[in-house]
N, C-alpha and C positions, 0 to 999 in steps of 0.2 A: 504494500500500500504506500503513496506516495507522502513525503513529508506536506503539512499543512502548514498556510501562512493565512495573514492577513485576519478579518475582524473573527470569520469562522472558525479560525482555528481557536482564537480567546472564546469563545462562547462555546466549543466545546472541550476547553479546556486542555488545549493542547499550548504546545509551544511557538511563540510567534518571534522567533529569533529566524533569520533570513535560511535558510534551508543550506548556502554556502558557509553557514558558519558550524555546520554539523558535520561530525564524522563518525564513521564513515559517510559519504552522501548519501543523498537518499535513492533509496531499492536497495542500498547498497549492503553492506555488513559481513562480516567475515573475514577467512583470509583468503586474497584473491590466490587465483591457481595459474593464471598466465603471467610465470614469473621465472626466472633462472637462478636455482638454487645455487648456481655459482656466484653471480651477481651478487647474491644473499649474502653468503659466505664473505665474500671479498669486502663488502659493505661494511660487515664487522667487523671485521681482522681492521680494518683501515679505522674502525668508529674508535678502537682501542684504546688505539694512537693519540685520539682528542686530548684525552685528561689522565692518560696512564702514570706519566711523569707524575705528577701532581697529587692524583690519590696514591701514589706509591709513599710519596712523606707522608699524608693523614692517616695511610693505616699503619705506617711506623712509627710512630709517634708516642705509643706508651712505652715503646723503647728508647725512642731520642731523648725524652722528656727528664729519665733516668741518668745522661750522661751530661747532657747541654748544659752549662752555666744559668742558662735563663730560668731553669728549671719548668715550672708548670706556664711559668708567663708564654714559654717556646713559641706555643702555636698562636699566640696573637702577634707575635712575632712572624711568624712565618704565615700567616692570614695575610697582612700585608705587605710581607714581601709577592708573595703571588700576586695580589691587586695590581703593584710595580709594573706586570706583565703585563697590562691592557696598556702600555705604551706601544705594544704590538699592532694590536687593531689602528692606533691610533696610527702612527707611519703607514701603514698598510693603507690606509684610507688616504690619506695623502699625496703618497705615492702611486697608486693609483689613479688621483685624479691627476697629477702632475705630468706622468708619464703612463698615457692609456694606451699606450701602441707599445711600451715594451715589458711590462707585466705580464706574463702568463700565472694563472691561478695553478698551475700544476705542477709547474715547477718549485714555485714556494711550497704549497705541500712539501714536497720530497725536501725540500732542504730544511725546511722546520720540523720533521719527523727523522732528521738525520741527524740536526741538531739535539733534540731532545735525546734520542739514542746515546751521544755523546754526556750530555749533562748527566743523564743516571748512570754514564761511567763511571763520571768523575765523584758521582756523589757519595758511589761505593768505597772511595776512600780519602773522602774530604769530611764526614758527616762528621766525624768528632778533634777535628780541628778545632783548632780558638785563634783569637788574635785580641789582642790588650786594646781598648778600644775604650775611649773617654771615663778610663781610671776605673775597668773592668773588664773581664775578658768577656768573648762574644762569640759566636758562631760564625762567623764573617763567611770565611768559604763555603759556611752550608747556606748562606741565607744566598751569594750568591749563582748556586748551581739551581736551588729549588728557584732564584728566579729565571735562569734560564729556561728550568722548563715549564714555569708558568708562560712563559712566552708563548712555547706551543699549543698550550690548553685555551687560554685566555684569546688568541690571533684563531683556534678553532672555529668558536663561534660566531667570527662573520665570516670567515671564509672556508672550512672544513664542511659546517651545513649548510651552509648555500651551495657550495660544487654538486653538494648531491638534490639539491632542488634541478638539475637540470637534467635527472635521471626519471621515471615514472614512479607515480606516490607511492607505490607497494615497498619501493625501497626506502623511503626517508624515514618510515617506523625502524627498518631493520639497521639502519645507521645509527640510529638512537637506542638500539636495544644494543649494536658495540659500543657507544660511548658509556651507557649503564657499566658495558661490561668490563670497562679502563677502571671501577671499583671494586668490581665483584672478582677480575685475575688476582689483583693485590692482596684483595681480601685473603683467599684462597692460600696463597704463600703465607701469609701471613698464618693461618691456624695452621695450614704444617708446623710453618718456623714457631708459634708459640711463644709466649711471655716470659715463661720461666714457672711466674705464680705471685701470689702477694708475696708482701716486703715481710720479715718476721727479726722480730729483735732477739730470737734464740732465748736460751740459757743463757747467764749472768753476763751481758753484753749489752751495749748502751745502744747499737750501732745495728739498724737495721740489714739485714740481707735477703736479695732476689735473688731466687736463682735462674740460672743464665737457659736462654732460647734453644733448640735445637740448632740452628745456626745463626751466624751474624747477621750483624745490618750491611757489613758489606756484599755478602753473598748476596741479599735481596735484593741489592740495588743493582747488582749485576746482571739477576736473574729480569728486572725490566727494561734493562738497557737491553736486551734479547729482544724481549718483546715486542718492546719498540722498530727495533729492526725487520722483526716481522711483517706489523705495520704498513712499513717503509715498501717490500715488497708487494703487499696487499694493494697498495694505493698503486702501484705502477702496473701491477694487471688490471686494477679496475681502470685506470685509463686510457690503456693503450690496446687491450683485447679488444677484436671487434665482436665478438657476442656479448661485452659489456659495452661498447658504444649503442649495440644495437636496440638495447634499454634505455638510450633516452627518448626521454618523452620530445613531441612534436614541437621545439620550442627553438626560437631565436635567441643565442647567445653570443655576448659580449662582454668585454675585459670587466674586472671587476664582479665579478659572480653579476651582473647586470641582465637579466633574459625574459624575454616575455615566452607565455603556453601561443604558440597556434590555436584555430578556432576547432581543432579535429582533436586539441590535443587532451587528457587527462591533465589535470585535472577536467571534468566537465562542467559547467554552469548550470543552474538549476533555470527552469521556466523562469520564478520571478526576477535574478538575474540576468536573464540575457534579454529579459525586458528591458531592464533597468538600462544595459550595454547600448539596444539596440534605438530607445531613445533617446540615448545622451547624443545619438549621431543623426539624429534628423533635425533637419533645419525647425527655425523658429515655428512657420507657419501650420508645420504641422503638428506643433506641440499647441499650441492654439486651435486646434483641429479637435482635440483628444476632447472628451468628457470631461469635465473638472475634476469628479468623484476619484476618475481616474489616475488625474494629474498628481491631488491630495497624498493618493494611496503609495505613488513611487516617491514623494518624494519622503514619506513617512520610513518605506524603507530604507533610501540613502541615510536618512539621519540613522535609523537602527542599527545601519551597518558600520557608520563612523562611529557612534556610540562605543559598539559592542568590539571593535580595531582599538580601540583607544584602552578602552576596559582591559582586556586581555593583554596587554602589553603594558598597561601599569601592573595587575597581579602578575606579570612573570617577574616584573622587577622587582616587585613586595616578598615576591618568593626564593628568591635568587637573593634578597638581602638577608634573611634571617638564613636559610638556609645554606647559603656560601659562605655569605661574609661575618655574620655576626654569630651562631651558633657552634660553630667549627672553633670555634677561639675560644669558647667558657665552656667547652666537655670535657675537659680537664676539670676543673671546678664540680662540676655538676657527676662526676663515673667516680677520678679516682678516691676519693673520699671510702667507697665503697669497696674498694681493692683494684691493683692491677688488672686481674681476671676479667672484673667488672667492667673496668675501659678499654680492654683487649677488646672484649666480646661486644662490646656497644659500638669502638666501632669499626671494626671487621663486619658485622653483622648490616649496620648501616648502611656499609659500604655493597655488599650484599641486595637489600632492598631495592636500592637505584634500576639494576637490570631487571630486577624482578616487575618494578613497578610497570618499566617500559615493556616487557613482555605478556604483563596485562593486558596493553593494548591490541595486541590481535584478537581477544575476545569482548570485550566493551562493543556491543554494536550500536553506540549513540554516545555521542560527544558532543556537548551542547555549550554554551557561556554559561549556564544557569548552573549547570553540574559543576562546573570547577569555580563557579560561587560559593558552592556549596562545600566543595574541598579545600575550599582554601579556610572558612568557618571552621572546619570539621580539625584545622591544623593546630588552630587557636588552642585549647585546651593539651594539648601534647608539648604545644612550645611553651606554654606557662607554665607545666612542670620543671620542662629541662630547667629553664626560668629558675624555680623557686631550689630544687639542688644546688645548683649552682651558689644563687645568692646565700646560700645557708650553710655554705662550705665552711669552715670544716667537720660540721658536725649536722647532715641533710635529715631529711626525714628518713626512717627507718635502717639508718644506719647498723651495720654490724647484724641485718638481720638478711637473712634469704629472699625476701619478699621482696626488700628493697633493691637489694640486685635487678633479680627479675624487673622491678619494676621501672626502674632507670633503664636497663639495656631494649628493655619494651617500647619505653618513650621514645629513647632516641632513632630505634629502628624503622617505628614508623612516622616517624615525624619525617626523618631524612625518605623515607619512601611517598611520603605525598609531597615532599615538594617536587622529586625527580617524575612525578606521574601526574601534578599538574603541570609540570614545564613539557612534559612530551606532548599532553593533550592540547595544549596552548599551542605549541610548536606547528602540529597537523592541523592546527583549525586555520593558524596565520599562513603558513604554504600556500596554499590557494591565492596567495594573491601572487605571487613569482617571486625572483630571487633577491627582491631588495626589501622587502618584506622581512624574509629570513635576514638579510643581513640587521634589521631594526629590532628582530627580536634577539642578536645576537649583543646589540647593542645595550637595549636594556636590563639583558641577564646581567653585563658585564658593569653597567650604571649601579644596578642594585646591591653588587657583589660590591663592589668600590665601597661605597656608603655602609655598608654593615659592617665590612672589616675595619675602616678609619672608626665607628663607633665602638666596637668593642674594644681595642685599639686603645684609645682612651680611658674607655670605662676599664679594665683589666687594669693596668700601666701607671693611672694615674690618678685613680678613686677613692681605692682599697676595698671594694665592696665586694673584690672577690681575693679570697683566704685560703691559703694553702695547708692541707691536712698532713701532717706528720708524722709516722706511723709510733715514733717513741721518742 
């Protein structure tokens, strides 16, 4: 049955959000079957690439946290150093416009997925480095390397997901279900490699002790510089194969992930849409032709349709700030209170949820503005917990008990799963409009991320409102 708009859809109580703003469209739902699992495959392996750098420090982290000078402060430290990275997009953007005849998008890929390669070389044996640094030591060469490969992550999102805007929609879900999976590999190494366990102050010993991981942090960091290189391979068959060209969609492309759909091409336009298209091009006289009632009714959609562009792209940025920039930097606060274990497992597990969330999406057969209303509400109470652990560090609610474990690794797991499953739902609703679209939601991800890491940043560093627990 076909999606409903307009006054009859409100009277019977249906949804009157323009029919292009749902996904899958409408008759539509499922997962499509005219597709090439190779395509699939390669989409992945290359989504890896996005952010693998980068969750490869946050899932390390209750072991960096152990050695670093900074101590628990580390990752507000290293929140902003990642932000440092959206100096990428921002050259990129520039340079782009500067010079639009010598840019190729695919060539950068490959050298930013080379680079990154390189960074979690070097990361594997810079990570417990110091340098004396305004009358205290500091991480200096870690904070360096994690921002090089914030580079790569952070320069992803206007140009990693736009390249693949110029592929057929079947794949922009399964590139986002590899960029989920740049947390969920890490993750993975990560419970192999293991914590060790809580800290314990022994028999008559002042002096707490952990005991040590199955393997180091340099082995880890080796093992994604691997990965990364995978990637690297990934991205140059998905470009250069022709049974992977042969999957773009019907669409005129231009420097700068820049490209309009064809009228043949997927995405499709729904009826009230290509209404909307087909009288924005007829001359005056015949809009003066039309009924009034008529007139009313399209231009009632245009507003609902900028409304509802503007909406979605302030909540990815709403969402992309607590959950990039500002939550990431007091989980420390808010897990280890509760033990090592506890922050291990909250956030490996986390990092976990990301794929999972975007692999929800081949079954969701309705995606609407109303529902990720509704998710983003539904975050509210999950993010006031982390919230109130945190602020209550060193001594949270249910401390020292089982329940509270649980119930901290619980919050954080799905809080960090609905933000990564309204940015995918948000992502597929905004596609539809072409490739500069994606590049604005990558833009906003990246606005949000900014603002939340400079605020915790502050609040952490400079407040005192958040207190570090010491096991003896």
């Amino acid at each position: 049955m076909g999606c409903a708009s307009g006054i009859g859809a409100k009277e019977r109580g249906e949804s009157c959000v323009p029919s292009s703003w749902q996904w899958p469209p409408c008759g539509g739902g499922g997962v499509r079957s005219d597709r090439r699992l190779t395509v699939d495959l390669l989409a992945i392996l290359f989504g890896i690439g996005s952010w693998l750098g980068v969750n490869s420090v946050y899932v390390q982290l209750p072991l960096l946290v152990q050695r670093a000078p900074e101590g628990w402060n580390l990752p507000s430290f290293l929140v902003v150093t990642i932000q440092l990275g959206n100096i990428g997009p921002l050259l990129y953007t520039v340079a782009a416009r500067a010079w639009p005849k010598v840019f190729r998008d695919a060539y950068l890929i490959r050298a930013l997925l080379l680079l990154g390669s390189a960074a979690a070389l070097a990361t594997a044996f810079a990570y417990d480095q110091t340098l004396y640094v305004f009358g205290a030591d500091r991480s200096v060469p870690l904070f360096i390397t994690v921002f090089v490969v914030a580079l790569v992550g952070c320069t992803s999102s206007v140009l990693f997901m736009p390249y693949m805007g110029r592929f057929r929609d079947v794949y922009l879900i399964t590139y986002l279900i590899g960029e989920g999976f740049s947390g969920f590999v890490p993750s993975i190494v990560a419970l192999v490699q293991g914590v060790g366990g809580n800290a314990d102050t022994g028999t008559g010993t002042y002096e707490a002790y952990t005991p040590p991981p199955r393997f180091g942090t340099n082995v880890y960091f080796l093992i994604s510089s691997a990965i990364l290189l995978v990637s690297f391979v990934a991205f140059t068959l998905l470009d250069r194969l022709p049974l992977c060209v042969a999957e773009h969609a019907a669409v005129t492309i231009a420097n700068g992930n820049h490209y309009t759909y064809e009228a043949s091409s997927p995405p499709k336009t729904t009826k009230s849409h290509q209404t909307d298209e087909t009288t924005a091009g007829k001359p005056k006289l015949a809009m003066l032709a039309m009924p009034e009632q008529e007139q009313e009714s399209q231009h009632r959609n245009r507003n609902r349709r900028s409304s509802s562009y503007w909406l979605l792209l302030t909540l990815i940025g709403i969402m992309c700030l607590f959950g990039n920039g500002f939550f990431p930097s007091i989980q420390s606060y808010s897990c280890l209170p509760y033990g090592n274990v506890a922050y291990h497992l909250a956030v490996t597990l986390s990092s976990m949820a990301n794929p999972a969330a975007c692999f929800l999406a081949f079954f969701v057969r309705r995606n609407t503005v109303r529902l990720n209303v509704l998710l983003v509400a539904l975050f509210v109470p999950f993010a006031a917990y982390a919230m109130v652990t945190a602020l209550t560090s060193p001594a949270p609610p249910l401390m020292h008990q089982t329940v509270g474990s649980v119930l901290v690794v619980a919050c954080w797991t799905v809080l960090i799963g609905l933000v990564s499953y309204v940015r995918l739902a948000i992502t597929t609703l905004l596609r539809r409009e072409g490739g500069q679209t994606l590049v604005w939601v990558g833009v906003a991800s990246q606005l949000g991320s900014l603002a939340g890491s400079l605020l915790s940043f502050g609040l952490v560093n400079y407040t005192g409102a958040f207190e570090q627990y010491y096991p003896c």
